[in-house]
VEXDO-413064 format. One record per residue (C-alpha): residue number from 1; residue in three letters; y, z, x. Coordinates in Angstrom, 3 decimals, padded with zeros to 6 digits. Layout:
<sites>
{site NUM; 'ALA'; {Y; Z; X}}
...
</sites>
This chain:
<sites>
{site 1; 'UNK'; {-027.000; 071.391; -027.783}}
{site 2; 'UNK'; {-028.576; 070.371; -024.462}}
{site 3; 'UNK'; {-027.108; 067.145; -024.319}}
{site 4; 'UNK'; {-023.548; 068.543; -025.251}}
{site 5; 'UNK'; {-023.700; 071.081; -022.402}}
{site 6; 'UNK'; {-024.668; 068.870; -019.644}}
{site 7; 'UNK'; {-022.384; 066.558; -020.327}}
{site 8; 'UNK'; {-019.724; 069.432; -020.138}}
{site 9; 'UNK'; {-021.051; 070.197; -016.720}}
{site 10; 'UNK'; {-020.886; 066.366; -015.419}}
{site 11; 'UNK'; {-017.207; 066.408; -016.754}}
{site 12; 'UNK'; {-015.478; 069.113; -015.273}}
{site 13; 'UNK'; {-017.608; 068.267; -011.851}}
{site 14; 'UNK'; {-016.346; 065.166; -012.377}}
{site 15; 'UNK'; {-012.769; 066.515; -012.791}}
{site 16; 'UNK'; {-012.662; 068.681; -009.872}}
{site 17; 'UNK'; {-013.849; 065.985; -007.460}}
{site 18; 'UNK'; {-011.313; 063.632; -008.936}}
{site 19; 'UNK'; {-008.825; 066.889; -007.635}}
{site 20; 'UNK'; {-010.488; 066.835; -004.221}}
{site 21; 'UNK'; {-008.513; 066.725; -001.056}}
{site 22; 'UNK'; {-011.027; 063.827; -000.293}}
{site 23; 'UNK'; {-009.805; 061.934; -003.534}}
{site 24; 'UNK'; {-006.246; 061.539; -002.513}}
{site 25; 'UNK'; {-003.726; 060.166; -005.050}}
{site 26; 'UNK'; {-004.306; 056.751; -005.459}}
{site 27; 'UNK'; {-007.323; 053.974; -007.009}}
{site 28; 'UNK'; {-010.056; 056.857; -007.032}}
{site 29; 'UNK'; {-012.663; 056.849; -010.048}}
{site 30; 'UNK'; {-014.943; 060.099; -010.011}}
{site 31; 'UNK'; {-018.279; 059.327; -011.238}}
{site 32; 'UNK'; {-021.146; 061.989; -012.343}}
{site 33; 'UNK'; {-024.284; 060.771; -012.882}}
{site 34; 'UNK'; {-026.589; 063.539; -013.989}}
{site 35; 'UNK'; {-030.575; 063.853; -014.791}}
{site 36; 'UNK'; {-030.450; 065.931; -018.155}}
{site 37; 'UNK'; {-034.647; 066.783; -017.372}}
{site 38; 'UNK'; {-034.091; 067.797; -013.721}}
{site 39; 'UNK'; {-036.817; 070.045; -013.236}}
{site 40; 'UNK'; {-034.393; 073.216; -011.940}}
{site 41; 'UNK'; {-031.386; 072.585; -014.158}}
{site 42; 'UNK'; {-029.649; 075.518; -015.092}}
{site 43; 'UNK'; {-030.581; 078.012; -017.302}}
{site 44; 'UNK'; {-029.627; 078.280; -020.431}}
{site 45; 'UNK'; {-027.932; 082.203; -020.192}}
{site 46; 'UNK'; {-025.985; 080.489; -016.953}}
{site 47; 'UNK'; {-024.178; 077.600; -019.292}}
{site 48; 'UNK'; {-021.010; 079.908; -020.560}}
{site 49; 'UNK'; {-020.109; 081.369; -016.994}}
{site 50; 'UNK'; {-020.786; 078.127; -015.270}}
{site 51; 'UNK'; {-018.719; 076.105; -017.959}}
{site 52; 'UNK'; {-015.543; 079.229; -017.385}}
{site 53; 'UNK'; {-015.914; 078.884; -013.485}}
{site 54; 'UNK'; {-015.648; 075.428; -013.192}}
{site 55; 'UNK'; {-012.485; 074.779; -015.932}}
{site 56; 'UNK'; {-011.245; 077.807; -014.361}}
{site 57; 'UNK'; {-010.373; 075.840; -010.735}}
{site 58; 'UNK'; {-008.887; 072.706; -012.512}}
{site 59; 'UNK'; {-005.486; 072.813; -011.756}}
{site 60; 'UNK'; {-004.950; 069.329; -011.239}}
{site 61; 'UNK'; {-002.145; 066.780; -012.786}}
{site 62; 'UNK'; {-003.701; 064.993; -015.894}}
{site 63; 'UNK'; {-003.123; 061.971; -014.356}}
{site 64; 'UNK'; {-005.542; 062.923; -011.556}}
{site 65; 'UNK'; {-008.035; 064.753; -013.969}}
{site 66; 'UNK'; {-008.535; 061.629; -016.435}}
{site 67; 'UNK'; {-010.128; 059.597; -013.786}}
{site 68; 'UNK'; {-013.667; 060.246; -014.099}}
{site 69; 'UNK'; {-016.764; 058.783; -015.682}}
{site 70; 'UNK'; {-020.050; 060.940; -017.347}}
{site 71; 'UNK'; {-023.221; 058.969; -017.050}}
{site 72; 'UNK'; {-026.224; 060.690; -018.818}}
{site 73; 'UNK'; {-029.812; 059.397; -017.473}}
{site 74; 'UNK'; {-032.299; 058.748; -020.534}}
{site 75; 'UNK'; {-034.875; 057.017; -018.209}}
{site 76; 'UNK'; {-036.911; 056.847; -015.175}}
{site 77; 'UNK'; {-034.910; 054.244; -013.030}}
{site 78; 'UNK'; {-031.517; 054.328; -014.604}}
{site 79; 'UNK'; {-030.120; 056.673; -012.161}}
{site 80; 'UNK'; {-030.730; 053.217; -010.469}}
{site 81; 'UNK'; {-029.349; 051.033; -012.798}}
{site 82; 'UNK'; {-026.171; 053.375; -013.176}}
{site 83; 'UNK'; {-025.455; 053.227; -008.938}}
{site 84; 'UNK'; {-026.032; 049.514; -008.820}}
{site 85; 'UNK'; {-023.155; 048.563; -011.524}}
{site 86; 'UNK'; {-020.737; 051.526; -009.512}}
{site 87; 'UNK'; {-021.910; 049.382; -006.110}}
{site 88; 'UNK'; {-021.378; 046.259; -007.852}}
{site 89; 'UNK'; {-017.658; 047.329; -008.648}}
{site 90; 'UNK'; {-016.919; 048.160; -005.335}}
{site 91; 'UNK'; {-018.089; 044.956; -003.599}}
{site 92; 'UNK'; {-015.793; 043.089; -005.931}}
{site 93; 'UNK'; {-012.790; 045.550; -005.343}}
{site 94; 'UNK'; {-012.202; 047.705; -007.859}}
{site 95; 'UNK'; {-010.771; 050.392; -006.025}}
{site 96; 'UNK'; {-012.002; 053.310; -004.233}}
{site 97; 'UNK'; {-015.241; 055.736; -005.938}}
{site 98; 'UNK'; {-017.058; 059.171; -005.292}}
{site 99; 'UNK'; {-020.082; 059.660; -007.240}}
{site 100; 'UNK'; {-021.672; 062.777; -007.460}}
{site 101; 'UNK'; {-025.216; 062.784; -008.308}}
{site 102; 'UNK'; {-026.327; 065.909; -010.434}}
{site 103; 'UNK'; {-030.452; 066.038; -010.086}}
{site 104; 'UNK'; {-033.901; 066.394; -008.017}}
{site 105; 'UNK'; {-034.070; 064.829; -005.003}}
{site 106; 'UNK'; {-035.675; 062.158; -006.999}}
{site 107; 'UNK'; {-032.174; 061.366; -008.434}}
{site 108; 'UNK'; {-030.489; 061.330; -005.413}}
{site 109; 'UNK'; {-032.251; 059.030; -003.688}}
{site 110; 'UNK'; {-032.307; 056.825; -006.532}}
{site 111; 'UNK'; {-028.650; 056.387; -006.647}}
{site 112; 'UNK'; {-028.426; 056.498; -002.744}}
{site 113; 'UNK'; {-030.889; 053.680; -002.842}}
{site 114; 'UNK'; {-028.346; 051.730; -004.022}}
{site 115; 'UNK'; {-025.829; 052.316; -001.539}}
{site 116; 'UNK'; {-027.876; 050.922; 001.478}}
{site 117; 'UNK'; {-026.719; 047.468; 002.939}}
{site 118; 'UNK'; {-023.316; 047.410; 001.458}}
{site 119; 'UNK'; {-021.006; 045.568; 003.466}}
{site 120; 'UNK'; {-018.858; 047.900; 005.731}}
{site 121; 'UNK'; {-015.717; 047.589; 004.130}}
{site 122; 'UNK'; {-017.315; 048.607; 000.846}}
{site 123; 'UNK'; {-018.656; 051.376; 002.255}}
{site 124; 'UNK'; {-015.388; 052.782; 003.141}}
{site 125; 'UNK'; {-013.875; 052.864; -000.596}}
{site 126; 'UNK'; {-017.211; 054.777; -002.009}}
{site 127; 'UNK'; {-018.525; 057.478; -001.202}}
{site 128; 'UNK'; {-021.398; 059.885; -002.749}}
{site 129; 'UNK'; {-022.393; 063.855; -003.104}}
{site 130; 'UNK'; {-025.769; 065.084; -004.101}}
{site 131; 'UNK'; {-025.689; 068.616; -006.632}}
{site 132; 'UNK'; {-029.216; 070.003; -006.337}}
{site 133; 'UNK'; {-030.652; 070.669; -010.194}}
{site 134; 'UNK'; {-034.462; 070.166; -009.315}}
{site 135; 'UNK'; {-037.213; 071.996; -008.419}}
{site 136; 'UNK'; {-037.633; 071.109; -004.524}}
{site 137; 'UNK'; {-033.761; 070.212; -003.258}}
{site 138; 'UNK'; {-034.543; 069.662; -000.165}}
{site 139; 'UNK'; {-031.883; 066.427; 000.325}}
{site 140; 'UNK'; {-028.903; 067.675; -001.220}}
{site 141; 'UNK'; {-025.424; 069.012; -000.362}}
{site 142; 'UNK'; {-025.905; 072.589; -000.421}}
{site 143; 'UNK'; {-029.182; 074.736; -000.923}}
{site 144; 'UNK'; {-028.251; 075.796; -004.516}}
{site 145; 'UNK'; {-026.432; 074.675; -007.399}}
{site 146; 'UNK'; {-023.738; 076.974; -007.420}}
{site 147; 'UNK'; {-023.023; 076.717; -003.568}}
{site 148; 'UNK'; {-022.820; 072.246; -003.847}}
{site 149; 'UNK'; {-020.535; 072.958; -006.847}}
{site 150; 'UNK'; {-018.706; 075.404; -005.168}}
{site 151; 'UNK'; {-017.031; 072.909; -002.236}}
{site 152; 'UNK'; {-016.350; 070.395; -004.990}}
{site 153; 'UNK'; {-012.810; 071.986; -004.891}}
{site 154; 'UNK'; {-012.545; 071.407; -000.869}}
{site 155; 'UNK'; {-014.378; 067.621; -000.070}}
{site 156; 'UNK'; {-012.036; 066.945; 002.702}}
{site 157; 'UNK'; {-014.215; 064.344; 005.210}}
{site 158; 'UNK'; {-017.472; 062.399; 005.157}}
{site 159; 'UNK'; {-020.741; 062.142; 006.491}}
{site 160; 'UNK'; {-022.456; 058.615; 007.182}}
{site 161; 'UNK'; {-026.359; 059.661; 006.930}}
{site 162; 'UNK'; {-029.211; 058.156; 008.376}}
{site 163; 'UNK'; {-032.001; 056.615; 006.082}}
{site 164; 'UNK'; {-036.139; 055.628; 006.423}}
{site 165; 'UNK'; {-036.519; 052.486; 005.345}}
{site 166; 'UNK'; {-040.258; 051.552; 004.559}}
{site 167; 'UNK'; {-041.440; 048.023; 004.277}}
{site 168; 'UNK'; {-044.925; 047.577; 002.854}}
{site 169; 'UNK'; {-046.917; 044.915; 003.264}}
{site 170; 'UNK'; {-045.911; 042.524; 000.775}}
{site 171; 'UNK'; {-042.194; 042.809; 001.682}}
{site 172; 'UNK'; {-041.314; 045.793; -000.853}}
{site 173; 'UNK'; {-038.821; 047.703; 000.324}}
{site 174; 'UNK'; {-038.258; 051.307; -000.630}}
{site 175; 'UNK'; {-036.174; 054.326; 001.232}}
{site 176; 'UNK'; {-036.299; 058.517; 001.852}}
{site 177; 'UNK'; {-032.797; 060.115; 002.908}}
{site 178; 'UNK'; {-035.035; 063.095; 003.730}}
{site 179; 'UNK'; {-038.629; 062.486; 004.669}}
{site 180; 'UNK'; {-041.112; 060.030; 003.865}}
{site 181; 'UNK'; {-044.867; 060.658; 004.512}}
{site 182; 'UNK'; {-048.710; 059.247; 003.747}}
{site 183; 'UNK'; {-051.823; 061.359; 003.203}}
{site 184; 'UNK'; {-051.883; 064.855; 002.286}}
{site 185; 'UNK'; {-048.395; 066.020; 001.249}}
{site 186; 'UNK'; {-047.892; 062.601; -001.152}}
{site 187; 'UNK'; {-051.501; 063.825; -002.889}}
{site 188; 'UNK'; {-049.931; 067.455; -003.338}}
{site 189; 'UNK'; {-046.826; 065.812; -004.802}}
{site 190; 'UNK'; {-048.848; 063.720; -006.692}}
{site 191; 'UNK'; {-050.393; 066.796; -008.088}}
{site 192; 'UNK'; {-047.141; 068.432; -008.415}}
{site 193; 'UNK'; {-045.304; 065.836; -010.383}}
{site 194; 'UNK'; {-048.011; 065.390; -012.765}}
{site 195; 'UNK'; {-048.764; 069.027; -013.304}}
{site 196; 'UNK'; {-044.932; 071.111; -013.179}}
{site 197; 'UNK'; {-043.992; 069.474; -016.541}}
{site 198; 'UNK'; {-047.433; 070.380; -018.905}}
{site 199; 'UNK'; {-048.203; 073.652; -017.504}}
{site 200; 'UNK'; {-046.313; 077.011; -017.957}}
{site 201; 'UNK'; {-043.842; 078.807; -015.212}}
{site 202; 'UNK'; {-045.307; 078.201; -011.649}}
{site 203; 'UNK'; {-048.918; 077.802; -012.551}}
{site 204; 'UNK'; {-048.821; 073.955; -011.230}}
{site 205; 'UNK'; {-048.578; 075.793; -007.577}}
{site 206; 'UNK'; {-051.809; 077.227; -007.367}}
{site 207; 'UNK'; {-053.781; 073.910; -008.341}}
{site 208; 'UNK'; {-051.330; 071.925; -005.801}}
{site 209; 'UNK'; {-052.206; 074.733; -003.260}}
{site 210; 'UNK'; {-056.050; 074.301; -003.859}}
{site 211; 'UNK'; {-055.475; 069.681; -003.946}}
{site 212; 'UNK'; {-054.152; 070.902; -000.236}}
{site 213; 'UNK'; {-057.106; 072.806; 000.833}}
{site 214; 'UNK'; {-059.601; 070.219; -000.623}}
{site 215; 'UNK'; {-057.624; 067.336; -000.171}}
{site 216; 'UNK'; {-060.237; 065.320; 002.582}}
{site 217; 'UNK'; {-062.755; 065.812; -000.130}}
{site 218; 'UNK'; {-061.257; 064.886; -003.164}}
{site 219; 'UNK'; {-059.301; 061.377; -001.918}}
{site 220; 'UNK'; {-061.060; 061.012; 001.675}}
{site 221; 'UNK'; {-059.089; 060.089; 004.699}}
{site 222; 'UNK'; {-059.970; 056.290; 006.760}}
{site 223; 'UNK'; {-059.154; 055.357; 009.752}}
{site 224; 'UNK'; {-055.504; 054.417; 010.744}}
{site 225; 'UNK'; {-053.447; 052.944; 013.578}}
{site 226; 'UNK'; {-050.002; 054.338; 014.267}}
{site 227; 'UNK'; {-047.765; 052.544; 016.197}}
{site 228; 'UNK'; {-044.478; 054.795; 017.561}}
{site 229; 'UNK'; {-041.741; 052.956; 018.713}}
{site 230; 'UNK'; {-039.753; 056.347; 020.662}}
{site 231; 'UNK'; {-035.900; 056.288; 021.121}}
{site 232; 'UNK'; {-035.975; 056.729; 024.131}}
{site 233; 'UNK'; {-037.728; 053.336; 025.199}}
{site 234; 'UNK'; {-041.701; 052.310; 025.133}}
{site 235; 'UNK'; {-044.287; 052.984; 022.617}}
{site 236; 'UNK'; {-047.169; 055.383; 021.964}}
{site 237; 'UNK'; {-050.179; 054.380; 019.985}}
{site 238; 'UNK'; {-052.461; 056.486; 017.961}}
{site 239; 'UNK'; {-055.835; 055.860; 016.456}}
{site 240; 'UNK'; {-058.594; 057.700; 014.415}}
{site 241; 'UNK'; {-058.318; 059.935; 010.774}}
{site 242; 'UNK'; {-055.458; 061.467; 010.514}}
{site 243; 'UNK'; {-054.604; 063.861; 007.242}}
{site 244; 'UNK'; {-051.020; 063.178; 007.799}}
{site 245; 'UNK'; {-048.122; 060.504; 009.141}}
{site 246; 'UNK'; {-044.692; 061.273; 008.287}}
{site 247; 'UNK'; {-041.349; 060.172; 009.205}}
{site 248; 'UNK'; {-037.861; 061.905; 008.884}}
{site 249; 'UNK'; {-034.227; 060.797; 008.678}}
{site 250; 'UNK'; {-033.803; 062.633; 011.981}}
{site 251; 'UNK'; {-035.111; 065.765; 013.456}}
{site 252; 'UNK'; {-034.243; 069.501; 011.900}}
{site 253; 'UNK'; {-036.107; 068.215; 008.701}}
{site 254; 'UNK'; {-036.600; 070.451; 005.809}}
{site 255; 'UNK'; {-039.066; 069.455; 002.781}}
{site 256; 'UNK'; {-041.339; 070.872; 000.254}}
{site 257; 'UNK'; {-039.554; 073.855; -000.872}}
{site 258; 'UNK'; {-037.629; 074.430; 001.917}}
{site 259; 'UNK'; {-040.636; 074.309; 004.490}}
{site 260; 'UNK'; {-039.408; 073.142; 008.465}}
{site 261; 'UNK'; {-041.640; 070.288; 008.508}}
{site 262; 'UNK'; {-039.171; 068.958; 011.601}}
{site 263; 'UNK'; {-037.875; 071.829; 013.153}}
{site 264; 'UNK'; {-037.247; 070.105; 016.618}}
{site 265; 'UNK'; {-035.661; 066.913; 017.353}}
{site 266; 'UNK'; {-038.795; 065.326; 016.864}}
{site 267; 'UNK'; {-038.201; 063.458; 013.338}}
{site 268; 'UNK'; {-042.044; 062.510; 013.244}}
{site 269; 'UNK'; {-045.683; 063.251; 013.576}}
{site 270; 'UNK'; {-048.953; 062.944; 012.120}}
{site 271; 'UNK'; {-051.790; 065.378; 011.649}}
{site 272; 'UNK'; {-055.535; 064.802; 013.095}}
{site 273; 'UNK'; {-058.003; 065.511; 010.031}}
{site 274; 'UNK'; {-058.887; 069.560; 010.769}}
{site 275; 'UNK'; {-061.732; 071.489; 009.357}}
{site 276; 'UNK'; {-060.595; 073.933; 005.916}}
{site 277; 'UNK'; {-060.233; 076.597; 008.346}}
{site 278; 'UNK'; {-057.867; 074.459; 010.501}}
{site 279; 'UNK'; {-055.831; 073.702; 006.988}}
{site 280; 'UNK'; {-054.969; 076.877; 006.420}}
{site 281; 'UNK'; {-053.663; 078.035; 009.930}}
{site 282; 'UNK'; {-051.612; 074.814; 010.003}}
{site 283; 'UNK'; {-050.537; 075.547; 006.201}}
{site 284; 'UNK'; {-049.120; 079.053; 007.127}}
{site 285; 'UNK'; {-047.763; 077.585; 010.860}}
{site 286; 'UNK'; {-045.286; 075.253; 008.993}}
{site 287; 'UNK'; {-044.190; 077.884; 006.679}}
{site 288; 'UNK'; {-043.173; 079.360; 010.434}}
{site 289; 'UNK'; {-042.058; 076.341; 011.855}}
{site 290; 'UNK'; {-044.637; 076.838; 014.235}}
{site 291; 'UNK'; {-047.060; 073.699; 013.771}}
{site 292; 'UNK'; {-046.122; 071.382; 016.583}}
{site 293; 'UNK'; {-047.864; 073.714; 019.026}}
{site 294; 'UNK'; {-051.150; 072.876; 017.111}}
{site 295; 'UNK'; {-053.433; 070.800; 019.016}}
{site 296; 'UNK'; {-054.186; 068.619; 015.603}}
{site 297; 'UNK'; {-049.932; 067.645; 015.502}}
{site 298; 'UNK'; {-048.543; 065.234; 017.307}}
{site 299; 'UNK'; {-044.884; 064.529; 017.108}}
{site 300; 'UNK'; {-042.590; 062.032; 018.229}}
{site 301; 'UNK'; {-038.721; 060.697; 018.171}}
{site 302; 'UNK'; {-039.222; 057.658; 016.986}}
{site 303; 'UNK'; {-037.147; 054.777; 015.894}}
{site 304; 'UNK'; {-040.134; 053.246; 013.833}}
{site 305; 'UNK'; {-043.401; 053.702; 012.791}}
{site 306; 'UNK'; {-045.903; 050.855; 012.135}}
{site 307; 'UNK'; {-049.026; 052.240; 009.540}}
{site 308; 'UNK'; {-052.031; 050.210; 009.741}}
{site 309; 'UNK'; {-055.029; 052.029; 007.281}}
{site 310; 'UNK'; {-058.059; 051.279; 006.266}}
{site 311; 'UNK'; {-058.110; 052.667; 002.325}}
{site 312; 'UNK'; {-056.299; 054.167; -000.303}}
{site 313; 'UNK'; {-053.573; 057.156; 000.183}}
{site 314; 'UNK'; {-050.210; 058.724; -001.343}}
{site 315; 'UNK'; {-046.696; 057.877; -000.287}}
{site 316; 'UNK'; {-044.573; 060.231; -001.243}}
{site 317; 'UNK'; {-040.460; 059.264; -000.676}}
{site 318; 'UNK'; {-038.318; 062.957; -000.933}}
{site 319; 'UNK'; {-040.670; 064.215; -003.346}}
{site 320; 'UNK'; {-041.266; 061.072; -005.588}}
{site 321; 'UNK'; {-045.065; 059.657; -004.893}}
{site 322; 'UNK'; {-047.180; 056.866; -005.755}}
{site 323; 'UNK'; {-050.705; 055.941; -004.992}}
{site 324; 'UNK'; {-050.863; 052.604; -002.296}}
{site 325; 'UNK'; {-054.204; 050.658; -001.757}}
{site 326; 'UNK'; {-055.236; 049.538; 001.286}}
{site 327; 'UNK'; {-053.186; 045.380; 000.554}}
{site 328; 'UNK'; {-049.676; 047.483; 000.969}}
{site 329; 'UNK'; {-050.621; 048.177; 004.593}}
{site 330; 'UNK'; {-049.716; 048.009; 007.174}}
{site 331; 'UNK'; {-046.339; 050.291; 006.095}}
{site 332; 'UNK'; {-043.084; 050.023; 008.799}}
{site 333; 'UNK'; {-040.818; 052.846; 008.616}}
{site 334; 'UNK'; {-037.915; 052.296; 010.152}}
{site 335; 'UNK'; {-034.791; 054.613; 010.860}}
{site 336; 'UNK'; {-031.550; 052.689; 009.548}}
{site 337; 'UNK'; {-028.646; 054.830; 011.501}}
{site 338; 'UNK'; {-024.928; 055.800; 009.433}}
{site 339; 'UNK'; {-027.016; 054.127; 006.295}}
{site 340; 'UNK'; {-024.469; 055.998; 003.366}}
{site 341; 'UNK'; {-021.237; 057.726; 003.251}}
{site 342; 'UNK'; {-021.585; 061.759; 001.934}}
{site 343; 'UNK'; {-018.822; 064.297; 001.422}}
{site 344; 'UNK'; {-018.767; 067.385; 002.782}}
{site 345; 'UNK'; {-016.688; 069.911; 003.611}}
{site 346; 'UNK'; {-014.993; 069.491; 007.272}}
{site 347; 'UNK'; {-017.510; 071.945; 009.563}}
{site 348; 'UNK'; {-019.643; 073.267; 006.498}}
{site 349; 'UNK'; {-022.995; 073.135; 006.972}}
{site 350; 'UNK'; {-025.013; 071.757; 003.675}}
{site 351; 'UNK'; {-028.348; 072.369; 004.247}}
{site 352; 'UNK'; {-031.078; 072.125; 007.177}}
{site 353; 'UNK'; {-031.093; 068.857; 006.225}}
{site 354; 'UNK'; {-027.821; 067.859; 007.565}}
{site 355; 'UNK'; {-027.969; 069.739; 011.438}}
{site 356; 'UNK'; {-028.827; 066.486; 012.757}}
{site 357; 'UNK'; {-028.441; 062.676; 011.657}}
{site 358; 'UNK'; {-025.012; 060.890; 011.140}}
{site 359; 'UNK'; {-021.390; 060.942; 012.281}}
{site 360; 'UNK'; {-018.648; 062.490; 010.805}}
{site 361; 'UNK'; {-015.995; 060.862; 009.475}}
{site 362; 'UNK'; {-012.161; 061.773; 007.934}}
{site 363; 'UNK'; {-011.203; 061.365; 004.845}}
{site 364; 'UNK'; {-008.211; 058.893; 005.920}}
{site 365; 'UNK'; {-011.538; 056.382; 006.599}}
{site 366; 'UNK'; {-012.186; 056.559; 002.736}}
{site 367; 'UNK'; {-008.641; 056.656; 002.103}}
{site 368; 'UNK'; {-008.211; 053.445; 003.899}}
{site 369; 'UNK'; {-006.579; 054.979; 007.147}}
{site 370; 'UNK'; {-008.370; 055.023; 010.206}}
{site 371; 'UNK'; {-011.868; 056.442; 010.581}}
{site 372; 'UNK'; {-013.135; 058.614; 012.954}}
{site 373; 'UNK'; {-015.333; 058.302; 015.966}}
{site 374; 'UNK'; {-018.519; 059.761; 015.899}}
{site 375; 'UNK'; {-018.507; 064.038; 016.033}}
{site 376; 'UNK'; {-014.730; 063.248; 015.026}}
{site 377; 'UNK'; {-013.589; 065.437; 011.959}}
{site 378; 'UNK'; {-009.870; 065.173; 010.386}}
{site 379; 'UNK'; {-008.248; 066.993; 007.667}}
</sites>
């Protein structure tokens, strides 16, 4: 019954986007690619009304509303796997595609992932739009399911975002279209992604609360060297334990439940190791956005980070974390500018995600007309 219903949802998404003023009338192929174990999906006394609403705004010609694909995920990387054969088509010119990614932020940034590096003329006959259905949804296209699926009907431009890229010391490559970050926050997601699926309701908070709190005594921090490459010309360098290093897709970050990490045009800092005390008044200052005041944070614009550290710690990429050990550094993030193309509705704001980062683009660009110049919009 599960299965059925999300499918359902992934095709009438998929049929209103096809119906899009950003679709136009021509080679367009809709594509919904949906994680059927996001940890937010909707609830089951939501599927009826949801199901109604959408079929209710399909209006479209059948012609228009046959061109779509469903794509269930049924494992951990296939969201991958799915993106690379859509990016694959597109290199070799198989017409123009939107795919809308239905998921966590996990699921987004696999199949954004995918995206990166395509050659320029590719990029302007696909384009992507990120449904939140997980439990943090911090880099998606609205703040709630219902208000993403709600502009499906008006798509009318595009958004080229900024990525992090992070390079590791072995060459692996890997990418956040939100934030990226070592130390503390990658052990509570850690803790969180382990924990959210086995134990009931919200229970998995408290114990990620307390891995916060306790966090210098239960994985230990070393000593690092953090090398800031600013925007605006020269360097600073850091040096000593530091809880925290963490690097955004631009400044006016969001992360974590909706938390302002980056709430100035700084898009990153890191955090000096504080006593428990210190923890918890810098815990409840970024719940306030209030935390770059703190004598422990020091933030930066930055165009690239270089990690050097001395032990073991926990990257965590838009929510999705991993242990490293001390061979992977040192870690480069980088900031890769107008990375991926994302709809959006012409002067709609998504999320505080999307305030800063990225030029806007008309829909004539995917179309094949002419695109516009940066802080250009076009109906």
């Amino acid at each position: 019954m599960r299965k059925a219903y999300v499918f359902e949802i992934a095709r009438a998404i998929g049929q209103v986007v096809a119906c899009s003023p950003l679709a136009g009338t021509d080679d367009l192929t809709a594509h919904a690619i949906l994680n059927p174990v996001a940890g937010g999906f909707i609830h089951r006394s939501q599927r009826r009304p949801l199901l109604k609403w959408l079929r209710s705004g399909i209006g479209c010609p059948e012609h228009l509303s046959s061109r779509f694909q469903v794509h269930i995920t049924e494992y951990p990387g296939h969201a991958c796997a799915i993106a690379r054969e859509i990016a694959e088509r597109v290199v070799a010119g198989s017409g123009r595609q939107i795919v809308i990614s239905i998921g966590g932020d996990g699921t987004h940034a696999e199949v954004l992932s995918q995206f990166v590096g395509l050659p320029e003329e590719a990029l302007r006959r696909l384009c992507a739009y990120r449904i939140p259905a997980g439990t943090g949804n911090d880099a998606a296209d609205g703040a709630t399911f219902h208000e993403a699926v709600g502009r499906l009907w008006d798509l009318d431009s595009y958004r080229m975002l900024p990525v992090v890229r992070i390079t590791d010391a072995k060459g692996g490559r890997s990418y956040a279209f939100n934030i990226g970050s070592v130390g503390l926050d990658g052990y509570v997601s850690y803790v969180t992604n382990q924990l959210k699926s086995r134990l009931p309701g919200n229970m998995y908070t408290v114990l990620a609360d307390l891995a916060a709190l306790f966090y210098t005594g239960i994985v230990g921090v070393s000593h690092g060297r953090y090398r800031f490459e600013l925007t605006t010309g020269g360097e600073r360098m850091l040096e000593g334990r530091y809880v925290l290093a963490l690097f955004g897709a631009s400044g006016g970050r969001r992360y974590g439940g909706n938390k302002p990490i980056l709430p100035g045009e700084e898009n990153a800092l890191v955090v000096a190791t504080p006593s428990l005390m210190r923890r918890i008044a810098i815990k409840g200052a970024v719940f306030r956005g209030e935390h770059l005041r703190m004598p422990e944070v020091s933030a930066f614009r930055a165009k690239r980070l270089t990690m050097e550290y001395d032990g073991r710690a926990v990257i965590q990429l838009d929510g999705e974390a991993k242990w490293l050990s001390r061979d992977d550094f040192p870690l480069v993030f980088e900031l890769v500018d107008s990375a991926v193309p994302v709809a959006q509705v012409d002067g709609a704001l998504t999320n505080g995600n999307t305030l800063r980062g990225g030029d806007v683009r008309a829909a004539d660009g995917f179309r094949g007309g002419r695109a516009a110049s940066v802080g250009e919009t076009h109906r």
